[in-house]
DSSP file (Angstrom, degrees, kcal/mol; ACC not computed):
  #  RESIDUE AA STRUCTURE BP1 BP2  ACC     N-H-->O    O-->H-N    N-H-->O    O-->H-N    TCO  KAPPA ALPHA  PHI   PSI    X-CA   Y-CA   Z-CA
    1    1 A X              0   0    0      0, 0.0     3,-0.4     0, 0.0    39,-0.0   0.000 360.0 360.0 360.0 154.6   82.3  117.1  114.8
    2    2 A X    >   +     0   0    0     78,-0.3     3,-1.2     1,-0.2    79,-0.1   0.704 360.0  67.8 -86.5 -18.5   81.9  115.8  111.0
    3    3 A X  T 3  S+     0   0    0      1,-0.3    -1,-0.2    77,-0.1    78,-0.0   0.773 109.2  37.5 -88.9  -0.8   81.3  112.2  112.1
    4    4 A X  T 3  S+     0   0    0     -3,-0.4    -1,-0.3     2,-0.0     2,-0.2   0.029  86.8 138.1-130.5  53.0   77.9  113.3  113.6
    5    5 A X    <   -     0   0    0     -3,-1.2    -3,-0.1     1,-0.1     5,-0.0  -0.391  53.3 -89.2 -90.8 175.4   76.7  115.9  111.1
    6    6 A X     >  -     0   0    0     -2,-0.2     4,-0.9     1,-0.1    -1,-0.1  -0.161  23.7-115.7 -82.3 161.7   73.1  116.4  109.9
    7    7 A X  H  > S+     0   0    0      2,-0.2     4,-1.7     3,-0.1     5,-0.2   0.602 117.8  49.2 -30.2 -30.6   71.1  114.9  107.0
    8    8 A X  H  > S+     0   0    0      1,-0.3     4,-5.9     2,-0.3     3,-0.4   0.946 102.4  53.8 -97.9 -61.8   70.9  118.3  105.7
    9    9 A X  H  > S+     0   0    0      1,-0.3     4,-1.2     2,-0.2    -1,-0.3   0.830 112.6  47.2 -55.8 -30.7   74.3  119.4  105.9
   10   10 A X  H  X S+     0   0    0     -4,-0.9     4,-2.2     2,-0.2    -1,-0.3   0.735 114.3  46.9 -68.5 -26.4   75.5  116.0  103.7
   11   11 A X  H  X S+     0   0    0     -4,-1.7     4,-2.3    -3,-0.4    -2,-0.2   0.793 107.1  60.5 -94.2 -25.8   72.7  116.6  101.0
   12   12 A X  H  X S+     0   0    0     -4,-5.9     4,-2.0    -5,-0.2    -2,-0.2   0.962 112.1  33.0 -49.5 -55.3   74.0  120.0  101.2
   13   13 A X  H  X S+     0   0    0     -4,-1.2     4,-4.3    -5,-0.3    -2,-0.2   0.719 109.4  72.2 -31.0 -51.3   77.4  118.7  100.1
   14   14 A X  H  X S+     0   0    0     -4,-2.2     4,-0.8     1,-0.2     5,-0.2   0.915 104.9  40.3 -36.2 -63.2   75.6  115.9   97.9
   15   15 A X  H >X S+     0   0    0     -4,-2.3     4,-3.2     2,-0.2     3,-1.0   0.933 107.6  58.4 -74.2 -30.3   74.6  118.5   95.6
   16   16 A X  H 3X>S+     0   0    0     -4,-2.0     4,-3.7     1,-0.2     5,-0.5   0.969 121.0  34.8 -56.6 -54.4   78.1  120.8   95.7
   17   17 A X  H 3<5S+     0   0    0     -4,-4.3    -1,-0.2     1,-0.3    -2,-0.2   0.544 109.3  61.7 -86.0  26.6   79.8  117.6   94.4
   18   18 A X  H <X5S+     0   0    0     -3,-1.0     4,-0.5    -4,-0.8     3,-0.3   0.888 105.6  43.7 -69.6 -78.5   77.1  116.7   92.7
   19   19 A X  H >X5S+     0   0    0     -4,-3.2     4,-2.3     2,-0.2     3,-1.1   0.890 111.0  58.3 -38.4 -49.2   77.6  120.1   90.5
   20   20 A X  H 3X5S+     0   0    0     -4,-3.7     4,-1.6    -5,-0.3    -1,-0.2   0.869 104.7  50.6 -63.3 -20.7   81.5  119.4   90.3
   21   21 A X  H 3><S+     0   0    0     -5,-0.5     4,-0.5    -3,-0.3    -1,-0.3   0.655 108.3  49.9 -88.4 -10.6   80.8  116.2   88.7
   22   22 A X  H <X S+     0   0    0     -3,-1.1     4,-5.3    -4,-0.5    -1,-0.2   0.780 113.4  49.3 -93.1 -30.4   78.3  117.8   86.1
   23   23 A X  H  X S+     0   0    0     -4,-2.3     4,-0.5     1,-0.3    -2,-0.2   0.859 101.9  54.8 -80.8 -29.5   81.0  120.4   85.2
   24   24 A X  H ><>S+     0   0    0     -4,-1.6     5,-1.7    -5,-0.3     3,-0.7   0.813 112.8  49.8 -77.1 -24.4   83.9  118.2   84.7
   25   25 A X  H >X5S+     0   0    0     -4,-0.5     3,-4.6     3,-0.3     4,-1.0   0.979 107.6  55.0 -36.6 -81.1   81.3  116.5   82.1
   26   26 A X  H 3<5S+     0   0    0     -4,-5.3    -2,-0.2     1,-0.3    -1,-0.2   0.564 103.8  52.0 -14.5 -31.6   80.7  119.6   80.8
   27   27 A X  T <<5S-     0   0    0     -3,-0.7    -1,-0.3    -4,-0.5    -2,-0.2   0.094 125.9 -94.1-113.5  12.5   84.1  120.0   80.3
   28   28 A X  T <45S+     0   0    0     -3,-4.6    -3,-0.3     1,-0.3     2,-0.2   0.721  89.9 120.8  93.3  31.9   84.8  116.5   78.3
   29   29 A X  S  <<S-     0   0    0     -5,-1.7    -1,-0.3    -4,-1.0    21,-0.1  -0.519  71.9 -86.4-122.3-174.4   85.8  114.8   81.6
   30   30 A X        -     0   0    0     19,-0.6     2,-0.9    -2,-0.2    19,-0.4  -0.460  44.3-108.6-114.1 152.4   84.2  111.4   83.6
   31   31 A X  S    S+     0   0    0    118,-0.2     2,-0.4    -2,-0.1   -10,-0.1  -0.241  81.3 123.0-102.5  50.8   81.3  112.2   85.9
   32   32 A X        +     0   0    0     -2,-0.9    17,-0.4    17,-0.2     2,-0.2  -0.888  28.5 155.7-103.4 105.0   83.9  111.5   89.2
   33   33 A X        -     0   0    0     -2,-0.4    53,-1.0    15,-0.2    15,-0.3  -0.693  14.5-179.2-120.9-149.6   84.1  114.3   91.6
   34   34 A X  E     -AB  47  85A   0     13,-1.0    13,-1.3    -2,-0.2     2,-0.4  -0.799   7.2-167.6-175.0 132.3   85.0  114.3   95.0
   35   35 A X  E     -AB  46  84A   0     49,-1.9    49,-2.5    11,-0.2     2,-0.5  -0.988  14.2-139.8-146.4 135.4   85.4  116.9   98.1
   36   36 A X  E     -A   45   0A   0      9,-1.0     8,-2.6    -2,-0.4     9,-1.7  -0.905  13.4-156.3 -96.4 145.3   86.8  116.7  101.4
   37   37 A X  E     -A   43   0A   0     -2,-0.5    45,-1.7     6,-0.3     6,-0.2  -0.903   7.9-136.1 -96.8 113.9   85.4  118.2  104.2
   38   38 A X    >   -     0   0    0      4,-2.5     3,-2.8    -2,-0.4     4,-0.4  -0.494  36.5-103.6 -71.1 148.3   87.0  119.4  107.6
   39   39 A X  T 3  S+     0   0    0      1,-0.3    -1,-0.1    -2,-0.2   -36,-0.1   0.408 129.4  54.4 -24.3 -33.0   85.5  118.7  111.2
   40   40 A X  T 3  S-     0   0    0      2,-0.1    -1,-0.3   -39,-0.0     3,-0.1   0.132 122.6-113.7 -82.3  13.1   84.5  122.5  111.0
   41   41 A X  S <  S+     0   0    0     -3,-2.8     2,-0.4     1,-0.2    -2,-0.2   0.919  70.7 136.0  14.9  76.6   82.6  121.7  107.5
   42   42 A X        -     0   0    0     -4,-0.4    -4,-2.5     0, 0.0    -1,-0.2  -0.933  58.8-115.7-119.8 133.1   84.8  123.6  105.3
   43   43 A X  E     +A   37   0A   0     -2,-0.4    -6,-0.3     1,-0.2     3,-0.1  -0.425  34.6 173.7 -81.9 165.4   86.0  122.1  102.2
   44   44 A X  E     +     0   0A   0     -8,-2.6     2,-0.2     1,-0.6    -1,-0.2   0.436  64.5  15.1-115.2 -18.1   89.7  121.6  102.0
   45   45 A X  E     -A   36   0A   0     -9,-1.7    -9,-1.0    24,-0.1    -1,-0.6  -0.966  59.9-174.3-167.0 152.0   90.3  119.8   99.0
   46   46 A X  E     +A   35   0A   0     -2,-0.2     2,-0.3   -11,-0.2    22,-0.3  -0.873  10.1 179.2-144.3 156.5   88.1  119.1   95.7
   47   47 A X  E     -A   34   0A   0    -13,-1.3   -13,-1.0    -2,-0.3     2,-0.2  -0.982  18.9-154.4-169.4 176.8   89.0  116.9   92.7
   48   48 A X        -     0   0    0     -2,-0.3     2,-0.7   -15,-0.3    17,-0.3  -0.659  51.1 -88.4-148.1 156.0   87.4  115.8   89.5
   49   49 A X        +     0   0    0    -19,-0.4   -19,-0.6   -17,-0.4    11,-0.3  -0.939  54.3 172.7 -92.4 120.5   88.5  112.4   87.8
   50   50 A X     >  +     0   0    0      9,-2.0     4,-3.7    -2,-0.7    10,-0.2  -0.084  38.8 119.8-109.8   8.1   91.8  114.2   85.6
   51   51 A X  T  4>S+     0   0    0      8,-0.4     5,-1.3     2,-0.2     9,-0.1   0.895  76.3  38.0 -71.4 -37.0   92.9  110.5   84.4
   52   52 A X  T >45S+     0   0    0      3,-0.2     3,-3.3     1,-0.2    -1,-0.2   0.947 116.3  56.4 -59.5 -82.2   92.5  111.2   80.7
   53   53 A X  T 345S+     0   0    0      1,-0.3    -2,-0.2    -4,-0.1    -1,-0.2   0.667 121.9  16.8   9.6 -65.7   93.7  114.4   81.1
   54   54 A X  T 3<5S-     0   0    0     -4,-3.7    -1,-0.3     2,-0.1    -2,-0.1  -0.261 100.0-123.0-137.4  52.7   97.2  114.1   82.7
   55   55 A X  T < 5 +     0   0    0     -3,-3.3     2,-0.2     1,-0.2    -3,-0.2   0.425  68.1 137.1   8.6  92.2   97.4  110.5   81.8
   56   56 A X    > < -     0   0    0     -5,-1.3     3,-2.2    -6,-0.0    -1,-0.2  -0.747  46.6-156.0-152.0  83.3   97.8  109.6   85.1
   57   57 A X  T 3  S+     0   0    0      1,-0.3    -6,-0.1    -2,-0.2    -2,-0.1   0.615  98.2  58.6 -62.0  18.9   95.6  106.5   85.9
   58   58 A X  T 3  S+     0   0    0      1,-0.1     2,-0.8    -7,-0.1    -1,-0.3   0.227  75.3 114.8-111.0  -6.8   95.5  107.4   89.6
   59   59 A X    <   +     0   0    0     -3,-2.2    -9,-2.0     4,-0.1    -8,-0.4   0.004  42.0 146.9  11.3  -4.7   93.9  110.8   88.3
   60   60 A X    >>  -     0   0    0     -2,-0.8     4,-2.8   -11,-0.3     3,-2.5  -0.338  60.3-126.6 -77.0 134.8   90.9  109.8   90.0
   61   61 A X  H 3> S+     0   0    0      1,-0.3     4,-0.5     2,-0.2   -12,-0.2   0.530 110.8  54.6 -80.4  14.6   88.9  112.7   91.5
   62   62 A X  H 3> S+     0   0    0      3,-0.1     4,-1.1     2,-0.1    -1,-0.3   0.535 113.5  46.7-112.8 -17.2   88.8  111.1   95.5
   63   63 A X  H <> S+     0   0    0     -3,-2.5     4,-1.1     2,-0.1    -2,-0.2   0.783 113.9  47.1 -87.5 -15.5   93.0  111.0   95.0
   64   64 A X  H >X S+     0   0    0     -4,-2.8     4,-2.9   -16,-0.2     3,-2.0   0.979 117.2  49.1 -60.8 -62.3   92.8  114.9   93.5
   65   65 A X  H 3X S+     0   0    0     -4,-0.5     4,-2.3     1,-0.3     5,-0.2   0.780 113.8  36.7 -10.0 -89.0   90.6  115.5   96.6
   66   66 A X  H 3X S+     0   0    0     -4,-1.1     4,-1.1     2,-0.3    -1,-0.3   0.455 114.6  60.8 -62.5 -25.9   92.6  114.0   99.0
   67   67 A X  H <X S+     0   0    0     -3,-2.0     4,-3.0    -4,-1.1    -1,-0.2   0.936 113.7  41.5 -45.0 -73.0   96.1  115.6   96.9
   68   68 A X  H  < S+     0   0    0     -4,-2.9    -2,-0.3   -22,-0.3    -3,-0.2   0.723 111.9  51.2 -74.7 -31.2   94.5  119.1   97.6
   69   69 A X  H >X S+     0   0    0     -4,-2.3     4,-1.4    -5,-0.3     3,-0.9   0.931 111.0  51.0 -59.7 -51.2   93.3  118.5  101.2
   70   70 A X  H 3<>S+     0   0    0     -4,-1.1     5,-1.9     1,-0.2     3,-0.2   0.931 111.5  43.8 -40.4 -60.9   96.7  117.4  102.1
   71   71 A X  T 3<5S+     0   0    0     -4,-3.0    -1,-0.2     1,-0.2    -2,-0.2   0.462 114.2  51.3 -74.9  11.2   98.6  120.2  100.7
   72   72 A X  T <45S+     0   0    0     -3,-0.9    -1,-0.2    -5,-0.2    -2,-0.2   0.556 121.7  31.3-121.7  -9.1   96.1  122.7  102.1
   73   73 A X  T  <5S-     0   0    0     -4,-1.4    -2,-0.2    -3,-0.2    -3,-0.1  -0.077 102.7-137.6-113.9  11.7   96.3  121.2  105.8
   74   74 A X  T   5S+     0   0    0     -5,-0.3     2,-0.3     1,-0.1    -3,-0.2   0.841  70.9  98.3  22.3  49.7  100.2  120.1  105.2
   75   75 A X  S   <S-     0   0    0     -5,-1.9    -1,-0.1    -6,-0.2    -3,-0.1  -0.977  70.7-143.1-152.2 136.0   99.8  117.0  106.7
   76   76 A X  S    S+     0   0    0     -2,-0.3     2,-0.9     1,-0.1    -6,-0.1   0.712  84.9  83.6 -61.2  -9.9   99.1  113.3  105.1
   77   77 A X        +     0   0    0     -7,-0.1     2,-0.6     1,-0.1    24,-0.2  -0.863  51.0 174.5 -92.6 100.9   96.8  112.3  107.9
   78   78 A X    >   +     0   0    0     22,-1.4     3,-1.4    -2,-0.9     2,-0.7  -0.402  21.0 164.5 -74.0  44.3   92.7  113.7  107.4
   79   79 A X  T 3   +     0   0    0     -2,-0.6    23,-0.2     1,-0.2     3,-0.1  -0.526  62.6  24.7 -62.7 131.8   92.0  111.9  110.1
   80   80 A X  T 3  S+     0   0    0     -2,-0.7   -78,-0.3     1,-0.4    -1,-0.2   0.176  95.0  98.8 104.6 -31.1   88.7  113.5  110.7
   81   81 A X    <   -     0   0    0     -3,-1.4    23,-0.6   -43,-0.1    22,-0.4  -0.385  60.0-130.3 -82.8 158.8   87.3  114.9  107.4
   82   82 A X  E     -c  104   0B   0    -45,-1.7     2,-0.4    20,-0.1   -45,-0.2  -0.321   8.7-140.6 -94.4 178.7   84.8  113.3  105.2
   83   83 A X  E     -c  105   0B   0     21,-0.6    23,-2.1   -47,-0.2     2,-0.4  -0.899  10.6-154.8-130.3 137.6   84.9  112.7  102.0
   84   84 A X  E     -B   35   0A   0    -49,-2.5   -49,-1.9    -2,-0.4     2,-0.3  -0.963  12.6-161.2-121.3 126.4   82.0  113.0   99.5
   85   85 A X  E     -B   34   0A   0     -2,-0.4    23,-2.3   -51,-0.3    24,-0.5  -0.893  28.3-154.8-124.2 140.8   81.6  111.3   96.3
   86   86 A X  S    S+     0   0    0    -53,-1.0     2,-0.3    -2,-0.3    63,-0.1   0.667  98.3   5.8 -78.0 -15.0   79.8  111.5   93.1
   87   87 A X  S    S-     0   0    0    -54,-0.3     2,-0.5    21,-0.1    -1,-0.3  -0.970  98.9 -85.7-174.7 134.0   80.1  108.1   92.6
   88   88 A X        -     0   0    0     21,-1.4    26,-0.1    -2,-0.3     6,-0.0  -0.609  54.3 -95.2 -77.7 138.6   81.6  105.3   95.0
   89   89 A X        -     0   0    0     -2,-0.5    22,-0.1     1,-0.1    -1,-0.1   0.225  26.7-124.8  -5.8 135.5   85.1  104.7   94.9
   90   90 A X     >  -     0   0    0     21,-0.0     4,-1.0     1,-0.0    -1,-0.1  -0.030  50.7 -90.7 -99.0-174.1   86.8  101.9   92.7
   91   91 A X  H >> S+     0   0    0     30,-0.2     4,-1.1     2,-0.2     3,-0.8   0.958 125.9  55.0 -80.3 -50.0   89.1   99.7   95.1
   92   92 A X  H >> S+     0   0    0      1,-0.3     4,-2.0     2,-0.2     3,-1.2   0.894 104.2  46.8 -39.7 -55.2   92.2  101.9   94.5
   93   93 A X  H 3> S+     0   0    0      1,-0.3     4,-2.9     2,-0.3    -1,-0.3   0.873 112.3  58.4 -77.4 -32.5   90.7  105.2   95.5
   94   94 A X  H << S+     0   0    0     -4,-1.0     4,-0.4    -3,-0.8    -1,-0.3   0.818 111.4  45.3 -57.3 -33.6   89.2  102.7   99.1
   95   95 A X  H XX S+     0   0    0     -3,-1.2     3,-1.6    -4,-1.1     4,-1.2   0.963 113.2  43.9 -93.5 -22.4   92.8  102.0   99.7
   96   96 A X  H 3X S+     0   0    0     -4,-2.0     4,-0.9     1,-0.4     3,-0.3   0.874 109.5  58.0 -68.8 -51.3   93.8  105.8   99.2
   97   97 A X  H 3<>S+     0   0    0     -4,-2.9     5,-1.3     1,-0.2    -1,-0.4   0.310 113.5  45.2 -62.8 -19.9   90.6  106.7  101.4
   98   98 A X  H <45S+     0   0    0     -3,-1.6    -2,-0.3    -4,-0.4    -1,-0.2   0.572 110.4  43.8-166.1 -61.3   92.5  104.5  103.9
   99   99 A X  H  <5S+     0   0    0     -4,-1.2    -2,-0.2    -3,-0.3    -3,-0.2   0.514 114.5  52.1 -87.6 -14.1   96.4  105.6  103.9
  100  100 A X  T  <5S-     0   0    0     -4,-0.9   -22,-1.4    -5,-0.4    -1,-0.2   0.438 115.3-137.2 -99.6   0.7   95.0  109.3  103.9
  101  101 A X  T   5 +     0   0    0    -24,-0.2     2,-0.5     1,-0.2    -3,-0.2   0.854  44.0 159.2  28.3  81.6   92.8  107.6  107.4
  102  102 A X      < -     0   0    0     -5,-1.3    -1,-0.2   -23,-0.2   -23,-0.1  -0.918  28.0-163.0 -98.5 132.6   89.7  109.3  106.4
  103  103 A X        +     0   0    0     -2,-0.5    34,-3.6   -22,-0.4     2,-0.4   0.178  63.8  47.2-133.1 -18.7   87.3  107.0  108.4
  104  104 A X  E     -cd  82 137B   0    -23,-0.6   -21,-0.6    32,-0.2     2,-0.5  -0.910  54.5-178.2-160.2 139.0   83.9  108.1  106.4
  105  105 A X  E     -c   83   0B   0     32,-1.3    34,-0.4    -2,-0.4     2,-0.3  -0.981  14.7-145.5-129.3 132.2   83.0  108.4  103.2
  106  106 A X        -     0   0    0    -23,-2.1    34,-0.2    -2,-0.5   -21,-0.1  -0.624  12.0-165.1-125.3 103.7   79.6  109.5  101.5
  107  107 A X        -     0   0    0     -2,-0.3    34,-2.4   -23,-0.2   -21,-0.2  -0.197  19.1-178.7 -82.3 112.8   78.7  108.1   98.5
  108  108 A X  S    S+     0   0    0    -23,-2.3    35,-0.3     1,-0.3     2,-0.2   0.564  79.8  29.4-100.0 -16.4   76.0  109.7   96.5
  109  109 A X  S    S-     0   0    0    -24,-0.5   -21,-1.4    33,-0.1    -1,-0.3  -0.903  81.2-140.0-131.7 133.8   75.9  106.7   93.2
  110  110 A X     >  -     0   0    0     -2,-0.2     4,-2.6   -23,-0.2    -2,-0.0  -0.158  25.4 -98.9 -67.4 165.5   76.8  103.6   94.2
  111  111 A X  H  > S+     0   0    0      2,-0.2     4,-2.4     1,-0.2    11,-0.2   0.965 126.6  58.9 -50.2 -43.3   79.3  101.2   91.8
  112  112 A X  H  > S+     0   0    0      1,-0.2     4,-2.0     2,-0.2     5,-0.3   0.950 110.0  40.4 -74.6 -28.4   76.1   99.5   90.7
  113  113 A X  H  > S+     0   0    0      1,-0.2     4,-1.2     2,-0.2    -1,-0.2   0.984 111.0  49.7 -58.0 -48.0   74.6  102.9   89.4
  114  114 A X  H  <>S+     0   0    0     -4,-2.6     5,-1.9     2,-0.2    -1,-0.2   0.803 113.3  55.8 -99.2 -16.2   77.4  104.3   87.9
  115  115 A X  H >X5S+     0   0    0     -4,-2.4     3,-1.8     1,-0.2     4,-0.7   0.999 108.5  50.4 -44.2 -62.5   77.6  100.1   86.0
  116  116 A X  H 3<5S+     0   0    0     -4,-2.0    -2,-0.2     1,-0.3    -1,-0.2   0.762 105.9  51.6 -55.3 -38.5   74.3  100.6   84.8
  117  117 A X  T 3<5S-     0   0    0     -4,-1.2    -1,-0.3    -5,-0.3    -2,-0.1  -0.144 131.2 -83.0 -81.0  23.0   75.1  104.0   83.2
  118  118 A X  T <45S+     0   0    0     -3,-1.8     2,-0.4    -2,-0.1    -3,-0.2   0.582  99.2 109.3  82.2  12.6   78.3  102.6   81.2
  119  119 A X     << +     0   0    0     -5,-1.9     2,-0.7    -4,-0.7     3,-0.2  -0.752  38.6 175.1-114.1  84.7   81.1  102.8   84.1
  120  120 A X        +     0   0    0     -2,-0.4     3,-0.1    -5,-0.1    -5,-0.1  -0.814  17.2 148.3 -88.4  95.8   81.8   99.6   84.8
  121  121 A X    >>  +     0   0    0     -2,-0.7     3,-1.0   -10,-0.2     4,-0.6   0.195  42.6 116.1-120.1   3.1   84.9   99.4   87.6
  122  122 A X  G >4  +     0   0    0      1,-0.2     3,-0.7   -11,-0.2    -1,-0.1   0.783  57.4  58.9 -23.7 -35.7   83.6   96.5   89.0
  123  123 A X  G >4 S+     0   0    0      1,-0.2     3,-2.6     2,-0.2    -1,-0.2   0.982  87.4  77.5 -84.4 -43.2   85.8   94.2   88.5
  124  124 A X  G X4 S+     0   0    0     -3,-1.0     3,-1.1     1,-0.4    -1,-0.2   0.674  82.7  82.8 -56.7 -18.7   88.9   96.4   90.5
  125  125 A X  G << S+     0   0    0     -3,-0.7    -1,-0.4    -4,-0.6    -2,-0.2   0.409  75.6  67.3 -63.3  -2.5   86.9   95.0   93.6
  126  126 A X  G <  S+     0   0    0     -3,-2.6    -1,-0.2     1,-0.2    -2,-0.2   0.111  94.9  49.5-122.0  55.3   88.7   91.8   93.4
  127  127 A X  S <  S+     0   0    0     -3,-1.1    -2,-0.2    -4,-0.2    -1,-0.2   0.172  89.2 116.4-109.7  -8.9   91.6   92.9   94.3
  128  128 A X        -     0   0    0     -4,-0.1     2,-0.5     1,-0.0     3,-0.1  -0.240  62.3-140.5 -59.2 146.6   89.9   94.6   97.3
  129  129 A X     >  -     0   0    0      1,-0.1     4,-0.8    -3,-0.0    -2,-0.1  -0.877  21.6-158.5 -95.6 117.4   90.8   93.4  101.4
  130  130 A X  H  > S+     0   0    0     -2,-0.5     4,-2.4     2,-0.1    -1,-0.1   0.562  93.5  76.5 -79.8  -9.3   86.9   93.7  102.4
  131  131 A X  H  > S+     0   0    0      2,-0.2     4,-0.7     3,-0.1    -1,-0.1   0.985  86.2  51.8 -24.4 -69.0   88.7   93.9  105.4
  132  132 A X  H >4 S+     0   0    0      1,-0.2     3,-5.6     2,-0.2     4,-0.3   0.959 110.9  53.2 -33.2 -84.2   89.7   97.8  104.4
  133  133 A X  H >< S+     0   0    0     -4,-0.8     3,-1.4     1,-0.3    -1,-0.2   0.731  97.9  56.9 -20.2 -60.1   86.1   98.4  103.9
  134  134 A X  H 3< S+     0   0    0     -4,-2.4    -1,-0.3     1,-0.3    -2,-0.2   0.678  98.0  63.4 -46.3 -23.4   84.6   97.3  107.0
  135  135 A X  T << S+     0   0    0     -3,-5.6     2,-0.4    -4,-0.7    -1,-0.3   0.116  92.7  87.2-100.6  16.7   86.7   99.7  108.9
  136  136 A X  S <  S-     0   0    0     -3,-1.4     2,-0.8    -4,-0.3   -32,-0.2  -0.874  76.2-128.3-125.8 151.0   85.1  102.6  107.2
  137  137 A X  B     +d  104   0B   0    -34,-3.6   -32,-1.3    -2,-0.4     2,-0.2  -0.867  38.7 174.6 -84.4  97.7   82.0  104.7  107.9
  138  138 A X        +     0   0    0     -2,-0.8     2,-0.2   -34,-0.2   -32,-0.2  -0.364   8.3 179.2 -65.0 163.7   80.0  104.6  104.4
  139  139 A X        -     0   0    0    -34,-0.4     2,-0.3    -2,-0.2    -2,-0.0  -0.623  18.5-148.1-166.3 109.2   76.7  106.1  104.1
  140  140 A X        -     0   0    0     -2,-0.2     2,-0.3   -34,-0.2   -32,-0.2  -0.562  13.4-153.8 -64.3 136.0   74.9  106.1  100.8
  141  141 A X        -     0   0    0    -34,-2.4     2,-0.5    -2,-0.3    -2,-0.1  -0.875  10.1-135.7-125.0 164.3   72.8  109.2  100.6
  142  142 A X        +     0   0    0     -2,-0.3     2,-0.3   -33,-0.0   -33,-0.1  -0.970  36.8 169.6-125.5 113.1   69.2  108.9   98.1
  143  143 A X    >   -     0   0    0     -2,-0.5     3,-5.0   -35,-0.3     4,-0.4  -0.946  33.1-140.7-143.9 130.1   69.5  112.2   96.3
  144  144 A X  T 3  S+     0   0    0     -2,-0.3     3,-0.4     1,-0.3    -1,-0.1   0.783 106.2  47.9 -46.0 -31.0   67.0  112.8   93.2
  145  145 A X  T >  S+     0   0    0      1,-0.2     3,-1.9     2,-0.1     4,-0.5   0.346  85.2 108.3-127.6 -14.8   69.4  114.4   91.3
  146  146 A X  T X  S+     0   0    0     -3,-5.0     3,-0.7     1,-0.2    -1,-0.2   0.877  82.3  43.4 -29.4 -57.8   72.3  111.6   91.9
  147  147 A X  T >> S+     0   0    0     -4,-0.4     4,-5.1    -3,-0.4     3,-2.5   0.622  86.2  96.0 -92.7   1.7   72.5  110.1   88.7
  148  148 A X  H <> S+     0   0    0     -3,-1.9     4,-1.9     1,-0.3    -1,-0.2   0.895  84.6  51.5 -41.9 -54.9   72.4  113.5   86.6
  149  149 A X  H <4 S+     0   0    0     -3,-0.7     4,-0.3    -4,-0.5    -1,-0.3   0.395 117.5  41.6 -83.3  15.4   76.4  113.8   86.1
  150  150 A X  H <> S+     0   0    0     -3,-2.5     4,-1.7     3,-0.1    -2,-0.2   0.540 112.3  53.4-114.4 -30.6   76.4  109.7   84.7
  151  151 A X  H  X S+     0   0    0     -4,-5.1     4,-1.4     2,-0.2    -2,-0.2   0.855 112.1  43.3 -57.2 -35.7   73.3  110.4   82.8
  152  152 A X  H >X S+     0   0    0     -4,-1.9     3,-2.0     2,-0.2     4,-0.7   0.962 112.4  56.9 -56.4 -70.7   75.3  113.8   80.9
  153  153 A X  H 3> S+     0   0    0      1,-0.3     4,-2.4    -4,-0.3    -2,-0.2   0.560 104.7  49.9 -62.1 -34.3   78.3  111.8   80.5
  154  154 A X  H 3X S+     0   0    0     -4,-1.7     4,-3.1     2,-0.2    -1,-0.3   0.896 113.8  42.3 -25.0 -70.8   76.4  109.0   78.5
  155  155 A X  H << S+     0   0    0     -3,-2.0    -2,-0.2    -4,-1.4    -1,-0.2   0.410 106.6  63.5 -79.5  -7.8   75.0  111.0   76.3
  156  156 A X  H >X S+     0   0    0     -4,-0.7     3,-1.8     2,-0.1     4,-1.1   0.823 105.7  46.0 -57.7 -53.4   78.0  112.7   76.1
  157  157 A X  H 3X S+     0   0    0     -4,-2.4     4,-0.9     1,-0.3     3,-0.3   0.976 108.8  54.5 -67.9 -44.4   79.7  109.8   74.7
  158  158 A X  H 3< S+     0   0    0     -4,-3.1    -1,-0.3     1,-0.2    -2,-0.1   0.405  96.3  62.1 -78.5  32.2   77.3  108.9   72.5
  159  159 A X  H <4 S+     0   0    0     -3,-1.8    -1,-0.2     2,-0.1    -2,-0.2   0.485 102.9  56.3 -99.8 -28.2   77.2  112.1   70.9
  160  160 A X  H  <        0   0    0     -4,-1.1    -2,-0.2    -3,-0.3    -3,-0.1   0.868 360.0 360.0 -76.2 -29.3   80.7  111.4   70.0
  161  161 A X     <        0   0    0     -4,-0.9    -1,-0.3     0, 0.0    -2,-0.1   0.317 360.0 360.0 -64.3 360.0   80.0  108.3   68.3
């Protein structure tokens, strides 16, 4: 069962969306990816932050995620799956994580990492219920390599300047 899977098997994960998040840099995009994971730990659904992209500000790669899990299990509910993140989840993408009743989320940069690195969504947390929050299994995971896809994307933008 996913809610009592290993160290190894999340740092395994860590790094796939770790990697998604470096390629959607790569690819002129924000260093948001996002993957859910089924109960058998099979992904189901992947996303990338697409908000520029398809002007869509809900474009955010933990709703593509959660878009693509859905239609590939043809059900709204993921009660049971994880979700994995390159970066933690703005207050929108927490309530999303919520109505889609995924129950645990694991966060490989926290909000204040991805501030310090020139993403600042801080403020979308006071509009947040910490209610929501409480009801969810987080787990921050310490992976060297975490802060690599905010670090591209940085110096991606200031190449552009």
């Amino acid at each position: 069962m996913c809610n009592s899977i290993s160290d190894e098997f999340l740092m395994e994960y860590a790094d796939k969306v770790i990697n998604l998040a470096i390629s959607n840099v790569k690819e002129d995009g924000l260093p948001f990816a996002a993957i859910v994971v089924d109960q058998n730990g099979e992904i189901i659904g992947k996303g990338v932050n697409q908000v520029a992209k398809h002007l869509d500000c809900t474009a955010h790669a933990e709703i593509q995620a959660i878009r693509e899990a859905s239609g590939n299990e043809k059900t709204v509910s993921l009660k049971g799956m994880i979700l994995i993140v390159s970066g933690e989840p703005c207050a929108l993408c927490y309530m999303a994580i919520r109505m889609a009743e995924i129950m645990k989320v694991v966060i490989v940069s926290n909000r204040y990492e991805a501030e310090k690195h020139g993403f600042d969504y801080l403020w979308t947390y006071e509009y947040f219920n910490e209610t929501l929050f409480n009801e969810l299994d987080v787990v921050t995971l310490d992976n060297d390599r975490k802060l690599l896809p905010f670090q591209l994307a940085k110096h991606s933008l200031s190449d552009q300047d």
